[in-house]
C-alpha positions in Angstrom: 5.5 17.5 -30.3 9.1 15.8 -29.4 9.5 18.2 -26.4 6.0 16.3 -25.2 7.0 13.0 -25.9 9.9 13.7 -23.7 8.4 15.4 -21.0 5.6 12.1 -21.3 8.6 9.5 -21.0 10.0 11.3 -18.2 7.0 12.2 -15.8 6.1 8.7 -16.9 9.7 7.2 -15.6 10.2 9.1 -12.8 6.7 8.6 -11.3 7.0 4.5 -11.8 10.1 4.7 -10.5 8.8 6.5 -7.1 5.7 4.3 -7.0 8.0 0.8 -7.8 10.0 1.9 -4.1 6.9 2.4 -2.4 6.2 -1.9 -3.9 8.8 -3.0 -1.2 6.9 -1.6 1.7 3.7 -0.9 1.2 1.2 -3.1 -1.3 -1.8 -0.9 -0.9 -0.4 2.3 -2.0 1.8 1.2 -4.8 -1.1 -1.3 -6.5 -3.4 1.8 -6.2 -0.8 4.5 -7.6 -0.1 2.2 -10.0 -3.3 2.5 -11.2 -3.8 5.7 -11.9 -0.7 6.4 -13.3 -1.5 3.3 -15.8 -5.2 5.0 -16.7 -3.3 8.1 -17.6 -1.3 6.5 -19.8 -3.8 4.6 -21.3 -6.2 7.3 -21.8 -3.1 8.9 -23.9 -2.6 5.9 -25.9 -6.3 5.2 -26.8 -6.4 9.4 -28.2 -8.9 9.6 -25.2 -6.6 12.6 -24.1 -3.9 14.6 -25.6 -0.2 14.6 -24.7 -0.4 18.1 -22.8 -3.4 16.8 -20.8 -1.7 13.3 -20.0 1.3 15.5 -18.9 -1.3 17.4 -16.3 -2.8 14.7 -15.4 1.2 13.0 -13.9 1.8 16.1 -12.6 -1.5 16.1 -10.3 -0.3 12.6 -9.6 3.0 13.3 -8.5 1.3 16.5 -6.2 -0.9 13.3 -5.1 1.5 11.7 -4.1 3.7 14.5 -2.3 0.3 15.6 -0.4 -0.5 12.3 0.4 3.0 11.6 1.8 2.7 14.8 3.7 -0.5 13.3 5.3 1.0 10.2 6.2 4.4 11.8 8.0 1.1 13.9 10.0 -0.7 10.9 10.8 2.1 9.7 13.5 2.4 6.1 11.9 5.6 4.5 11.5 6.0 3.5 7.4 5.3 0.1 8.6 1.8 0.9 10.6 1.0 2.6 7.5 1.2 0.0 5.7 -1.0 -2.2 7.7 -3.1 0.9 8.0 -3.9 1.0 4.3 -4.1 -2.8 4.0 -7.4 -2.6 6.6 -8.4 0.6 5.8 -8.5 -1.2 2.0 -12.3 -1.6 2.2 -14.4 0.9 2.4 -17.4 -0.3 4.0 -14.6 -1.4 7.3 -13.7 2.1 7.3 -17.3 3.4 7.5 -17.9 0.8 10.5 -14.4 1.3 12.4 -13.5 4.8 11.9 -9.9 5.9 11.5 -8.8 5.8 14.8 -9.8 2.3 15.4 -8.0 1.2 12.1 -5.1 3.0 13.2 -4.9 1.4 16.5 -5.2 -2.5 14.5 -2.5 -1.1 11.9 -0.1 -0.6 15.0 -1.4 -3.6 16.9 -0.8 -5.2 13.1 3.1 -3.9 12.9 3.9 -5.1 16.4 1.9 -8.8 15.8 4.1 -9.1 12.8 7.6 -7.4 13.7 7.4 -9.8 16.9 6.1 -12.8 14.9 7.8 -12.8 11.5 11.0 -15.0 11.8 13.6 -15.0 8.7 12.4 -18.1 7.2 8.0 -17.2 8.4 7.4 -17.0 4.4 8.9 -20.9 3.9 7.3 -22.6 7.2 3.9 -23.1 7.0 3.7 -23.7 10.6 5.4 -19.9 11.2 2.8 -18.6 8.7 -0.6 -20.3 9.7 0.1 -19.4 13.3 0.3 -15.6 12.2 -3.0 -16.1 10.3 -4.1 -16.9 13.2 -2.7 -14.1 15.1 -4.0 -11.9 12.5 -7.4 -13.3 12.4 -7.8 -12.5 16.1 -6.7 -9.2 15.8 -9.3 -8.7 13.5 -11.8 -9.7 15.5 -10.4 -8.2 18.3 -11.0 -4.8 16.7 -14.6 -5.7 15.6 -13.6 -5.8 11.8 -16.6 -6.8 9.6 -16.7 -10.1 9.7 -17.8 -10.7 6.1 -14.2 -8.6 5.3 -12.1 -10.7 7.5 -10.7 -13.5 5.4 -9.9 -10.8 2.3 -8.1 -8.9 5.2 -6.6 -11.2 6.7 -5.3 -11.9 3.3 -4.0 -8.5 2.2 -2.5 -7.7 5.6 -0.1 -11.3 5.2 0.9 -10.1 1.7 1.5 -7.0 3.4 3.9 -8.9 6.3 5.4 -10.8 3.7 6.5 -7.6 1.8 7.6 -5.8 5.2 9.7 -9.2 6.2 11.3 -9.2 2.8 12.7 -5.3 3.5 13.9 -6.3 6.6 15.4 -9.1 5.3 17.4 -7.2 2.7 17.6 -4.1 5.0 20.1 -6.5 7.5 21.9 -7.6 4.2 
């Protein structure tokens, strides 16, 4: 029973610790691996599921996440076009209407908006930062993104800038 507990704490560390990188760079990903990895554990800790099927169940998260990195490196996206990828490709109802390859062209369009936009101090001058809104906002558009889904992407994709800034920030440090 020990040996499980340890193998539990471990799988457990070692995956948060993966998914807690991925935080820096990529909101989408980590909120949503963060997820699952939390419903394992709390299926474990409400007896919903024993310790060797909690166990399974990080270990098909981990392969998740290897496969699912795999995909991405496939995909041709830079880390940071994947992260404005997911942050559009969020809802599902703007994937059904756009299609993968238009979201992928938005995510790139996206990365270069914001790496060409997003001065040191964006995240402090609300000038810098409603004038990306609205650079956002068009992009949207641009790319016929549901416009009932605009305002909640728009949203998520400046969290998403204001993460990638950050890494850069401490990337040049």
């Amino acid at each position: 029973m020990e040996y499980k507990n340890l193998a539990l704490e471990t799988l457990k560390k070692l995956l948060s610790d993966e998914i807690k990188s991925r935080a820096s760079t990529n909101l989408i990903q980590s909120k949503s691996l963060m997820e699952m990895l939390e419903n394992s554990i709390k299926k474990y800790q409400n007896k919903i599921i024993s310790a060797a099927e909690v166990i399974e169940e990080l270990i098909e998260l981990a392969n998740s996440i290897k496969n699912k990195d795999k995909k991405d490196e496939d995909s041709g996206l830079t880390k940071e076009e994947l992260a404005f990828y997911y942050a559009v490709a969020e809802n599902k109802s703007a994937k059904e209407v756009l299609g993968n390859d238009i979201l992928r062209e938005l995510a790139v369009y996206l990365s270069e908006v914001v790496k060409n936009n997003a001065t040191i101090d964006w995240t402090i001058k609300e000038s810098v930062r409603a004038k990306l809104k609205v650079m956002v906002k068009r992009a949207l558009r641009k790319f016929g993104y549901p416009p009932d889904l605009q305002k909640l992407a728009t949203d998520t994709v400046l969290k998403q800038a204001e993460l990638l800034a950050n890494h850069w920030t401490k990337e040049e440090t």
